[in-house]
C-alpha positions in Angstrom: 7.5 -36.4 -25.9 11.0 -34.5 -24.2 10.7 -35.3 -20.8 11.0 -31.3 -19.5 7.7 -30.6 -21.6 5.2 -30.4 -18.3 1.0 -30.0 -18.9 0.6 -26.4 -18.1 -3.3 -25.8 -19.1 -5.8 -27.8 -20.1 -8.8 -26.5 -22.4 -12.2 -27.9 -22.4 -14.2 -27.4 -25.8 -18.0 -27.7 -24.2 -18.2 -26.6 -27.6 -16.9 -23.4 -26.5 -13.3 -22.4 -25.4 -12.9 -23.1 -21.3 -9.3 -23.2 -19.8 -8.3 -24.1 -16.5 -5.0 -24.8 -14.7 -4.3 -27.9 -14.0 -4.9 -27.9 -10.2 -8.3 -26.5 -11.1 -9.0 -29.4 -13.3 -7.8 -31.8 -10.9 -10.1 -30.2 -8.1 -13.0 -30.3 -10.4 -12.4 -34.5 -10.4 -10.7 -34.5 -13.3 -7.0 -36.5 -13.1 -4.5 -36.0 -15.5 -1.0 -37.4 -15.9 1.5 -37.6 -18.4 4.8 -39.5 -19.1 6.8 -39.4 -22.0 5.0 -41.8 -24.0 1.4 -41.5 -22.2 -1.3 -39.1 -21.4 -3.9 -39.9 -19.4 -7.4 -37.7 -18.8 -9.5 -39.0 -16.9 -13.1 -37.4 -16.8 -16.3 -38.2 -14.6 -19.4 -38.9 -16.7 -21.7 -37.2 -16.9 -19.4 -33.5 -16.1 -19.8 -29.8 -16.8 -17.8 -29.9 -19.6 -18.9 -32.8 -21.8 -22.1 -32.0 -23.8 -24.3 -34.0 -25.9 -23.6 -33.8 -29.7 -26.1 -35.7 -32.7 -23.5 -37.6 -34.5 -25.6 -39.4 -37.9 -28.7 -39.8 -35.7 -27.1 -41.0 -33.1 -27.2 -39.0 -29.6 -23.5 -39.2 -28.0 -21.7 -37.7 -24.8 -18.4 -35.9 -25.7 -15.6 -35.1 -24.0 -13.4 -32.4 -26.0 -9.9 -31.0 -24.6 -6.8 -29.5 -25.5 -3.8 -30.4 -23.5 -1.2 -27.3 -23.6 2.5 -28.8 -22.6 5.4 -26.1 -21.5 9.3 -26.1 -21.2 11.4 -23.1 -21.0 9.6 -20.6 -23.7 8.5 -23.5 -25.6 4.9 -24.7 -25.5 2.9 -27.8 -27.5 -0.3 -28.7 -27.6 -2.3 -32.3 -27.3 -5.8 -32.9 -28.4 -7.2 -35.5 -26.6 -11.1 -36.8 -26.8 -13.6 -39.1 -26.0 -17.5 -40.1 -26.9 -19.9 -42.6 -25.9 -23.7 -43.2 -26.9 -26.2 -42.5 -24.6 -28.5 -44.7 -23.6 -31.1 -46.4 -26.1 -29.0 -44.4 -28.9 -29.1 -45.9 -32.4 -30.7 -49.3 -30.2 -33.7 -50.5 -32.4 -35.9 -53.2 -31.9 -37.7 -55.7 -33.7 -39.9 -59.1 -32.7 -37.0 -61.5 -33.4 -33.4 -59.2 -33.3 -32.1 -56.1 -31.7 -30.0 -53.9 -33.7 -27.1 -51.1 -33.1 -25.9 -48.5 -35.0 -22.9 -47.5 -34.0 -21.4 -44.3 -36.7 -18.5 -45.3 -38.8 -17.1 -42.1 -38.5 -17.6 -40.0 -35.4 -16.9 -36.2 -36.2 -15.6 -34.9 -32.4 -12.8 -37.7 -32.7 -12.0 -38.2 -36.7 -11.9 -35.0 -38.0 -10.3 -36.3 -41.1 -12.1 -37.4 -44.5 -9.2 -39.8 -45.6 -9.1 -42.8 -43.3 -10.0 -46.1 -43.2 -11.5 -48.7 -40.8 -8.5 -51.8 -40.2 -10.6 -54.0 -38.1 -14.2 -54.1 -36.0 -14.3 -56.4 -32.9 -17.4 -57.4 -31.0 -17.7 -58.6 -27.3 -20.3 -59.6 -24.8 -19.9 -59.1 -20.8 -16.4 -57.4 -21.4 -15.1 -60.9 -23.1 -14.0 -60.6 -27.1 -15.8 -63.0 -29.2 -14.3 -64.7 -32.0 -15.4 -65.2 -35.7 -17.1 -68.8 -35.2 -18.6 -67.8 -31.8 -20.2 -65.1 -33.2 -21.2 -67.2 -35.9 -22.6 -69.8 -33.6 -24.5 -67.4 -31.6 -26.0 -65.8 -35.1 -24.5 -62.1 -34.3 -23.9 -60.4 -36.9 -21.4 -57.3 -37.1 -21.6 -55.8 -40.4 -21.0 -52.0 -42.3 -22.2 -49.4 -44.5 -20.9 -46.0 -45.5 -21.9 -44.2 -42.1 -22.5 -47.1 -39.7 -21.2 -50.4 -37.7 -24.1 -52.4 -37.6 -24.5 -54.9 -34.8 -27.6 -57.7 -35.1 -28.4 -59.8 -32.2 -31.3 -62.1 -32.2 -33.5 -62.5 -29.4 -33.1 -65.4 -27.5 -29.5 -65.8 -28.5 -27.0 -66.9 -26.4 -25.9 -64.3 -23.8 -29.3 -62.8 -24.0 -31.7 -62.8 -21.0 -34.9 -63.5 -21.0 -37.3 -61.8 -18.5 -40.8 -63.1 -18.5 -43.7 -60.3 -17.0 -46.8 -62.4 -15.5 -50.4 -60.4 -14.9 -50.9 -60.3 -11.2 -53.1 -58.0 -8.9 -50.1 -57.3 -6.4 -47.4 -55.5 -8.2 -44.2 -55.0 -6.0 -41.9 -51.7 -7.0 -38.8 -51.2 -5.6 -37.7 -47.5 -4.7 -34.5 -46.5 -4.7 -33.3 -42.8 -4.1 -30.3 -41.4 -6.5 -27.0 -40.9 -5.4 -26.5 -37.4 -3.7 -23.0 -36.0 -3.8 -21.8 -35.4 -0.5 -17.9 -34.6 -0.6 -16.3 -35.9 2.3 -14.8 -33.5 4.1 -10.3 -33.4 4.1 -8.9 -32.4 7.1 -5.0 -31.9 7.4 -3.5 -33.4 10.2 0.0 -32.9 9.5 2.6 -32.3 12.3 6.1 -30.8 10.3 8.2 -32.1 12.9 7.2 -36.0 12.3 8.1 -35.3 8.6 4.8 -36.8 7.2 1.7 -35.6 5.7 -1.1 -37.0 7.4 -4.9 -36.2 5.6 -8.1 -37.4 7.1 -11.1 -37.9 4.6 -14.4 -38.3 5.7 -16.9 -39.0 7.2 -18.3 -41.6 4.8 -20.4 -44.1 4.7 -20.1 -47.3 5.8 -20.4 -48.9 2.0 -17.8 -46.3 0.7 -14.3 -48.4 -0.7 -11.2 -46.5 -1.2 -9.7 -47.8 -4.4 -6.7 -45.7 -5.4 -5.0 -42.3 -5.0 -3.8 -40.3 -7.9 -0.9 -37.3 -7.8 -0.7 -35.2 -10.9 1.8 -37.5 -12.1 1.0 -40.8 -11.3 -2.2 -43.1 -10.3 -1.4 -45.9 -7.5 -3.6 -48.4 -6.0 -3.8 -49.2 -2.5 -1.1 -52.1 -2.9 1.2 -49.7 -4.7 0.7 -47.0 -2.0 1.5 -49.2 0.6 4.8 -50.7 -0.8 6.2 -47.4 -1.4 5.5 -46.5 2.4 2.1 -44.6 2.4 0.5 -45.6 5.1 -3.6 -46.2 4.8 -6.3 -47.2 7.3 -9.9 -46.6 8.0 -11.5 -46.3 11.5 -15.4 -47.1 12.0 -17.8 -45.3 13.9 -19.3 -46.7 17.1 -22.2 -47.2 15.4 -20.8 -48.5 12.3 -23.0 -46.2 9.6 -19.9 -44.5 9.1 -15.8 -44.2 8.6 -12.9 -42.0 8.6 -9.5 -42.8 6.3 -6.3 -41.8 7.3 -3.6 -41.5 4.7 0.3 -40.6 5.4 2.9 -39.9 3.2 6.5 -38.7 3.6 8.1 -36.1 3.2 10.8 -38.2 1.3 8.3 -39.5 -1.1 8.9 -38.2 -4.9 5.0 -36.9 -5.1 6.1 -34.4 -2.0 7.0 -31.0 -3.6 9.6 -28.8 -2.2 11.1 -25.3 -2.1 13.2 -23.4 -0.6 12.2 -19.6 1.0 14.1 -17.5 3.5 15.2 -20.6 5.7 12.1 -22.3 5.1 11.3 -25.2 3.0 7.6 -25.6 2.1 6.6 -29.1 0.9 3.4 -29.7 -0.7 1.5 -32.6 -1.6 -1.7 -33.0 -3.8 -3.9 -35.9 -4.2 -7.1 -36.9 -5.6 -8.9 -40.1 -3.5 -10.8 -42.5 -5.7 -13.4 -43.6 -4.4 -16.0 -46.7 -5.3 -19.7 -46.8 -3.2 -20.9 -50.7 -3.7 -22.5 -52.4 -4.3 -22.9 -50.8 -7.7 -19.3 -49.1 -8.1 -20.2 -45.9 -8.1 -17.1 -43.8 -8.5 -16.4 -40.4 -6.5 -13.4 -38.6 -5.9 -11.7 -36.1 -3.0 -9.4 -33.8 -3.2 -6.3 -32.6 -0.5 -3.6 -29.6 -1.1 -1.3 -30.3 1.8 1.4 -28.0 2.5 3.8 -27.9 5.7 6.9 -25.8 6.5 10.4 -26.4 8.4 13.0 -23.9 8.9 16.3 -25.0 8.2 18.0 -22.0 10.0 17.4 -19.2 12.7 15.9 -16.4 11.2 17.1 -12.9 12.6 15.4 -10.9 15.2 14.6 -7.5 17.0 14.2 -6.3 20.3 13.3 -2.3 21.5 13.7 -1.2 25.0 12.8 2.3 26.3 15.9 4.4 28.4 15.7 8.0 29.7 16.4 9.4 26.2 16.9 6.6 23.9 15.6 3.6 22.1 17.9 0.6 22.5 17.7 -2.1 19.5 19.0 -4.9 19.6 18.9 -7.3 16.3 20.3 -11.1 16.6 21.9 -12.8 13.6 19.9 -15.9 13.4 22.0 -18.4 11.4 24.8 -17.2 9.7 25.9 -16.2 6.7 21.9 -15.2 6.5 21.4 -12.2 4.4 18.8 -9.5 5.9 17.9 -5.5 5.6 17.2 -3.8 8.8 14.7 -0.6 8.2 14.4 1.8 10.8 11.4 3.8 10.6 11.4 4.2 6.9 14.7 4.2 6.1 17.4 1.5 5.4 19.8 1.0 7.9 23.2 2.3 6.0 27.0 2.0 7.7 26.7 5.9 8.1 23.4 5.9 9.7 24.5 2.9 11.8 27.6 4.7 12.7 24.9 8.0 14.2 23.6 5.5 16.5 26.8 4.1 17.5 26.6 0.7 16.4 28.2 -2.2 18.8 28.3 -5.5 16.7 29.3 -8.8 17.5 29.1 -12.5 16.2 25.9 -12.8 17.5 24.0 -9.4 17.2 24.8 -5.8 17.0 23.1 -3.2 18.7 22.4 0.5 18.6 21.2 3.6 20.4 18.6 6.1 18.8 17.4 9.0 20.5 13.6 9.4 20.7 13.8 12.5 18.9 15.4 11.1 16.0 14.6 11.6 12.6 13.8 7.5 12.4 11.5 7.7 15.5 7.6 9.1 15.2 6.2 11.3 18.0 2.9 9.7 18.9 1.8 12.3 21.2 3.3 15.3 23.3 1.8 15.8 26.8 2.9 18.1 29.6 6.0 17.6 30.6 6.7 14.0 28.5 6.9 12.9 24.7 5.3 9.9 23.8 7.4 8.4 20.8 7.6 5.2 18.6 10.6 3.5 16.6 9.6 0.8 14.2 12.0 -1.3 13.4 11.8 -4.2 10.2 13.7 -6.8 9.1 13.3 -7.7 5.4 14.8 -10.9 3.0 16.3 -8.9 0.0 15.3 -11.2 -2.6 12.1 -11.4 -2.3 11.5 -8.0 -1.0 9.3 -10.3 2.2 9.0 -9.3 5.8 10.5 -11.4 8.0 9.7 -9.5 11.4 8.2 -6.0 12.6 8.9 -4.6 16.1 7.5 -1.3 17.5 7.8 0.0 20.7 6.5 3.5 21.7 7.7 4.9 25.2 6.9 7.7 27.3 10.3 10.2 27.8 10.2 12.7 30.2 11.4 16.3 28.3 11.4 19.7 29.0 10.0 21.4 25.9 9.2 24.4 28.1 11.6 26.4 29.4 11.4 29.6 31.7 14.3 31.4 32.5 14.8 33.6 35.7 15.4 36.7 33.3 12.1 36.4 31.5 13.2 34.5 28.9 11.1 31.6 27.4 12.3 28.8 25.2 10.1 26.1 23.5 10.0 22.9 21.1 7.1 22.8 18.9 7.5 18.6 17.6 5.9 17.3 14.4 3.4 14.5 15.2 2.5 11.3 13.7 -1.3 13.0 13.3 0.0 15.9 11.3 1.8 14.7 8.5 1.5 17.7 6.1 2.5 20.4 9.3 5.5 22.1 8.3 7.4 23.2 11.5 8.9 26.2 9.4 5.0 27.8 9.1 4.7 27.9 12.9 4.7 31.1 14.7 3.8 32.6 18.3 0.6 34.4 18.8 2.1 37.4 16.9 3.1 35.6 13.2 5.8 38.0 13.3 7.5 35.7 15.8 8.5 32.9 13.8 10.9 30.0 15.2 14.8 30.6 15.8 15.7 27.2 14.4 13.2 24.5 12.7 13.8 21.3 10.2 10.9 19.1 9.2 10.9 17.8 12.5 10.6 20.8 15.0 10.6 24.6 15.7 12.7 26.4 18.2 11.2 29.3 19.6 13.2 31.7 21.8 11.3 35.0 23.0 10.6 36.9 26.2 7.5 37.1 28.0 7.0 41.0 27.3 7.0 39.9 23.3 5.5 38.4 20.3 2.2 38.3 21.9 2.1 37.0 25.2 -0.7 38.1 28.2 0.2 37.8 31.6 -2.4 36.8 34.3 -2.0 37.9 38.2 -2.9 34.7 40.4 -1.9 34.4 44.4 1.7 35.1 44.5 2.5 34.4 41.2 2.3 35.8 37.6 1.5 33.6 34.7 2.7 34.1 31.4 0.8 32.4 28.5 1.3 32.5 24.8 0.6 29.6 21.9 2.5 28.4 19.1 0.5 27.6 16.1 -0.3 28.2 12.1 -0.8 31.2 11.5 -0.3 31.8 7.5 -3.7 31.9 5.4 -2.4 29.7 2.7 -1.0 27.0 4.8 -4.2 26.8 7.1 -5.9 26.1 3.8 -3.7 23.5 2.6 -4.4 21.8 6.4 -7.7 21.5 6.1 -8.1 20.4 2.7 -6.0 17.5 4.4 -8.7 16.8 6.8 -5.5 16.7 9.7 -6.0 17.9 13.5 -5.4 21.7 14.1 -1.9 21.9 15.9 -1.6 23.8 18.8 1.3 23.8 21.4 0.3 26.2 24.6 2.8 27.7 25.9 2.9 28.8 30.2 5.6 30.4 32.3 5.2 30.5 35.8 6.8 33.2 38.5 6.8 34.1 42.2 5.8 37.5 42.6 6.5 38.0 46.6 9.1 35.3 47.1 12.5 36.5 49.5 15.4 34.4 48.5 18.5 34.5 51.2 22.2 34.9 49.4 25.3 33.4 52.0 28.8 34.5 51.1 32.0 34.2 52.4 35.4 36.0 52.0 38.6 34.7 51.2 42.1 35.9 50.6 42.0 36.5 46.7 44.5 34.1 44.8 45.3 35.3 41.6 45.2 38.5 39.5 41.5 40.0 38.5 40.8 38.8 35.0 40.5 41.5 32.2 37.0 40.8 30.9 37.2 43.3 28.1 39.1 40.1 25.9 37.1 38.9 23.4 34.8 35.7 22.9 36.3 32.3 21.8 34.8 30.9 18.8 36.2 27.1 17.7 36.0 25.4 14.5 36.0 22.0 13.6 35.7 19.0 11.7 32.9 15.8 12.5 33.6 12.3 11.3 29.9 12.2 10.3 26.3 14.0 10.4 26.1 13.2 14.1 28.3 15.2 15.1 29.6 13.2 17.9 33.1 12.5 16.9 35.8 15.3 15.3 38.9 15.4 13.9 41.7 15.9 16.3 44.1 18.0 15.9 47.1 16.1 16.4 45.2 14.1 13.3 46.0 17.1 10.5 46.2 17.4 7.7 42.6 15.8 7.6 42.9 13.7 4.6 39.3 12.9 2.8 38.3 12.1 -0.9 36.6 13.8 -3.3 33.0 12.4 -2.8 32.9 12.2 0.8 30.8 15.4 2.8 32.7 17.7 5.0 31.1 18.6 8.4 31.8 21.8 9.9 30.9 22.9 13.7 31.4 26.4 14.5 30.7 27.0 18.3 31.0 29.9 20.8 33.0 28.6 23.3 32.2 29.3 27.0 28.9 30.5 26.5 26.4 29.6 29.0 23.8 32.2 27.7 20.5 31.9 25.3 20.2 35.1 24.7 23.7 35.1 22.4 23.4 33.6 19.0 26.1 32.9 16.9 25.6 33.6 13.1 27.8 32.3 10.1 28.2 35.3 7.4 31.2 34.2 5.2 32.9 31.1 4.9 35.2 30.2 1.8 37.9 28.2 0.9 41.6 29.0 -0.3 44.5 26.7 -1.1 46.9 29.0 1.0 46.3 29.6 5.0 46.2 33.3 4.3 42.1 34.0 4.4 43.3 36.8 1.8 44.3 34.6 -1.0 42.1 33.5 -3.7 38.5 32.1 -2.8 35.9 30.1 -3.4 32.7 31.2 -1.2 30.8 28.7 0.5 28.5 31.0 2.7 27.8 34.6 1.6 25.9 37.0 4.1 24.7 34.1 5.4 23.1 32.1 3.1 24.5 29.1 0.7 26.4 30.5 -1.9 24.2 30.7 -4.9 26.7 30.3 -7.9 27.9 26.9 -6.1 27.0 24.0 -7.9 27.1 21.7 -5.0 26.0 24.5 -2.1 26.4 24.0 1.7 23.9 22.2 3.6 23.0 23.8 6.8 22.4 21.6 9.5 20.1 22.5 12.9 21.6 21.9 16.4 19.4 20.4 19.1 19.6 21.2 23.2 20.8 17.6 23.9 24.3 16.1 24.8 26.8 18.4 25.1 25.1 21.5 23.6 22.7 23.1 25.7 22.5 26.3 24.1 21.9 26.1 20.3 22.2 29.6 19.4 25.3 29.3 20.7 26.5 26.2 17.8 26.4 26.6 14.3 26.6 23.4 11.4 26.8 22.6 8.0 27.8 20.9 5.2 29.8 20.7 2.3 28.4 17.7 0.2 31.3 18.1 -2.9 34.2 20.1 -2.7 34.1 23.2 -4.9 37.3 23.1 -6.5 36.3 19.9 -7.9 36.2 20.6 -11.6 40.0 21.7 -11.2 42.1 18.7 -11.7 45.2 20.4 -10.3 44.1 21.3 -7.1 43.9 17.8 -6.3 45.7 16.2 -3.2 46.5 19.6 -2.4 45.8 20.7 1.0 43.0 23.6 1.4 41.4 25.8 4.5 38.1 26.7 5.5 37.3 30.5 6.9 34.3 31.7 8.3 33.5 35.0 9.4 31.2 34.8 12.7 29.2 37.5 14.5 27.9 37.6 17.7 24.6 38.8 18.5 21.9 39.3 20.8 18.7 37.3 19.9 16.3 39.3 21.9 17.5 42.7 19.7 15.1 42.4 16.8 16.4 45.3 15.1 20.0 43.5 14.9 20.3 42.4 11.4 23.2 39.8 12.1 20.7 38.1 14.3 18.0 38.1 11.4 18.9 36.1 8.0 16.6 35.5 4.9 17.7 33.0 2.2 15.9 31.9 -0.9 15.9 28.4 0.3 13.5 27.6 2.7 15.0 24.5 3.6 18.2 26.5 4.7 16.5 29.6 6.3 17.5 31.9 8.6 14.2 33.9 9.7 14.7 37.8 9.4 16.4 40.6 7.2 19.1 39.6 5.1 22.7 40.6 6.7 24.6 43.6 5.0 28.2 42.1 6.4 29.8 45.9 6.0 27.7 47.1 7.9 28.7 44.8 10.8 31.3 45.3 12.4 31.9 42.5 15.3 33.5 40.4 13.1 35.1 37.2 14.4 37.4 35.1 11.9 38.0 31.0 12.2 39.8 28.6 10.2 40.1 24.9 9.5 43.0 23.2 8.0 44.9 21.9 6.3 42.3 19.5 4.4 43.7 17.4 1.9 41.3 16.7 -0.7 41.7 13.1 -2.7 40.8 11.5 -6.2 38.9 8.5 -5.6 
């Protein structure tokens, strides 16, 4: 047979159909090997799967199998059999002979009608006799159509003779049967000594180890031993029992070996034959070894906890080692490494995620902390395995109340790991009117005063408290939260003030130095352009034209600049683009009365500004997106520069009958809570642009 064909099944006929892999066969005590011009199946007898068939009057045991043989998408098939009469079958006796029939033609081996019988040999004690032995001796071997018939008379030579005298003491000895009793296989392997090392037993004194078998070969003990197995047994003090230690290399060609992430596994499986004297009763045991080295470093993690960020760390390992770092649930791309301001190395890179990133998951909120987690994984692309999970969560202390002196109240209502179905966008003060200023899938910004949306004030010893709650308040969505079987979300919400408390004001007078400064000049509003989505780098202006291609996003900030006050808000109403600087020239609208322009194929993308870093008024910043550039399907505007114009207005949040402060868009993913914004009838107008942009074909 081609040596790449390999036994991939083997099926038992008991008579019906039962198939078992060949390591199940083996571990049932059968062995089976194969080379190219041999098969061997070796079977215990009686087993589960031989059965008793009546073959011409004869009883006979029957062992029945096909061997299926694989390579590549080929597969053939070997049937392999055996039979033997059972005891006393087709044995006759007579006063003078004793007679066997043996059937000519056994049906479970010959299936065929058209054959014919060469030669018949007898023998006696395992020893072939010859024709004029036989003769001598009077044995006869001789055939009909269904049987071999062999004639022995009594008395004949290599017959014995056992003569039964009448007594009144009868002796009987009592033997009990053979009990199974599998010895037990421990593995006592150490990877590091390269060598498989298998104990088997405890057995019994009178138990002989005869050979061991691998799937593809059988070996005795003097084989085993001159290929450099080594094989010793160790008595028991009290010498009714013994323990065999067996050890093999690693090198050995029975050894098995892979390759996995770094790792090679090496396995070994061998079958022990075993012989129980005096009588030679065969058993067998069976050992699956396997052991592991690495062959490189594999890459780590480690999380530390700061003030306001996670720090990872992640170490190479090996290199050239391919690995996928997750963070949270998403894959760790060059842009989203580039957020957390990646520092790499030749040994490890490292970066810097705030706890209230979109990767990290708030565990808990308490009073004046958040409690939040980051979960970091490194995973083997090609296998899709893990090869290591960190997670830290850390304790961050955070305002997420604020109470200003004027009576203002600011507050950050933060998704929790607990909640997953809250939407942040459903939550609203005690009156539902009062919904959140800003809000994402990850938190609600709520600015109000304490004389609105709700709140009750309580008179204590000199102070007043202020109390309000931010919660769900819609019907629909309270439904949907229950259904889910989540914890009610509540965030309560407490302000604080003296009531009889004298502060003491100093000042001091100095010759004036320069001219009063005319306050009646308007607010400075700045646009500009961010490298990426964290908005922690921009475009400098000594950088223009800003040259990017066509498939890369355009970030725009729009801020109020000098503002050190909550209670002004910033709103975008128009922004469009032209190919000339003059904002009166043909358009394209990317923003219309503040919402994404609807007709745009590839609309803005609004993004929402947290109180960290450098902004600490986010009513005060603006941000979005442009994720394709509109003039895209025009081939001739191409590598021509364009602006960006917005038209801003300035507002006062706490004016809830200001329309410019109140915005309304179909998208709820890019709202703006409120009335939507008439922009004639607004008329603090404030006009920014950005350019030149030169937009490029990839």
């Amino acid at each position: 047979m081609d040596t790449g064909f390999r036994i991939a099944t083997v099926v038992f006929f008991t008579p019906e159909e039962r198939v078992m892999q060949v390591d199940e066969a083996q571990s049932n005590g059968y062995g089976i090997s194969s080379t190219p011009t041999r098969l061997v199946l070796r079977s215990p007898n009686p087993s589960r799967e031989t059965y008793t068939k009546d073959v011409a009057g004869v009883p006979m045991t029957v062992l029945s199998t096909s061997i299926i043989f694989e390579k590549m998408k080929l597969t053939t098939q070997l049937y392999a059999g055996a039979t033997c009469p059972q005891a006393q079958g087709g044995v006759f006796f007579t006063e003078t002979s004793i007679r066997w029939f043996l059937p000519r033609r056994i049906d479970p081996l010959i299936y065929s009608k058209h054959f014919r019988l060469l030669e018949a040999n007898m023998g006696v004690d395992g020893r072939k006799l010859e024709a004029t032995e036989m003769s001598a001796r009077n044995y006869s071997l001789t055939f009909d159509d269904l049987y071999v018939i062999v004639e022995i008379p009594i008395g004949a030579a290599g017959c014995h003779i056992r003569t039964t005298l009448t007594r009144y003491k009868a002796f009987l000895p009592v033997e009990t049967p053979l009990q199974l009793q599998p010895p037990q296989v421990t593995d006592a392997t150490v990877p590091k000594e390269k060598m498989f090392k298998a104990l088997i037993g405890l057995v019994g004194f009178d138990v002989m180890l005869k050979n061991i078998s691998s799937p593809s070969e059988v070996l005795s003990l003097a084989d085993c031993i001159g290929r450099g197995f080594k094989v010793f047994d160790l008595m028991s003090p009290n010498g009714c029992s013994k323990v065999y230690t067996v050890e093999v290399p690693f090198t050995d060609r029975v050894v098995g070996q892979r390759k996995e992430m770094g790792v090679t596994i090496y396995t070994l499986h061998l079958t022990f034959g075993f012989l129980v004297l005096p009588k030679h009763a065969p058993f067998t045991a069976t050992a699956y070894l396997r052991a592991k080295l690495e062959d490189i470093a594999l890459p780590s993690v480690s999380v530390s906890c700061g003030d306001k960020n996670f720090y990872v760390i992640v170490k190479y390992g090996t290199k050239g080692f391919n690995f996928q770092t997750i963070m949270g649930k998403r894959m760790l791309t060059g842009s989203l490494a580039q957020q957390y301001g990646i520092m790499a190395n030749d040994t490890h890179f490292s970066l810097i995620v705030p706890f209230s990133a979109a990767d990290a998951t708030v565990e808990a909120v308490e009073l004046s902390s958040i409690k939040s987690r980051l979960d970091v994984t490194l995973r083997y692309p090609k296998t899709n395995k893990t090869i290591e999970v960190f997670s830290l969560a850390c304790n961050f202390i955070t305002k997420l109340i604020e109470c200003f002196p004027n009576g203002t109240i600011t507050a950050i209502a933060i998704t929790l790991e607990s909640v997953p179905s809250l939407n942040p966008r459903r939550l609203t003060l005690r009156n539902s009117a009062c919904g959140p200023t800003y809000s994402n899938d990850q938190y609600a910004y709520f600015v109000f005063t304490a004389n609105s949306c709700g709140t009750t004030r309580k008179f204590l010893p000199n102070m007043m408290l202020y109390e309000n709650e931010i919660s769900v308040t819609d019907g629909l969505e309270l439904r949907k939260l229950s259904q889910s079987k989540e914890p009610e979300f509540e965030l309560k919400v407490f302000c604080y003030y003296d009531i009889n408390t004298n502060q003491a004001i100093g000042f001091n007078t100095r010759p004036r130095r320069s001219e009063p400064y005319d306050a009646r000049g308007e607010m400075q509003v700045e646009m500009r352009v961010a490298l990426d989505d964290s908005y922690s780098v921009f475009q400098r202006v000594e950088d223009n034209p800003i040259t990017k291609y066509l498939q890369q996003p355009l970030y725009f900030e729009v801020e109020l600049m000098g503002s050190c006050n909550p209670k002004v808000s910033l709103e975008l109403a128009y922004c469009w683009v032209t190919l000339e600087e003059d904002k009166m020239s043909p358009r394209w609208n990317l923003i219309v009365n503040g919402c994404a322009n609807s007709r745009d194929p590839h609309p803005v993308i609004f993004h929402s500004v947290l109180p960290k870093g450098r902004v600490h008024y986010p009513s005060n910043v603006k941000r979005f997106e442009v994720p394709m550039f509109a003039f895209a399907e025009d081939k001739d505007n191409l590598n021509r520069p364009v602006f960006v114009h917005c038209e801003v207005v300035i507002c006062d949040v706490r004016n809830p009958v200001d329309a410019a402060c109140n915005v309304q868009c179909s998208d709820q993913d890019n709202t703006m809570n409120g009335q939507k914004l008439a922009v004639s009838d607004y008329p603090g107008f404030k006009h920014v642009t950005s350019g030149p942009i030169i937009i490029m074909s990839p």
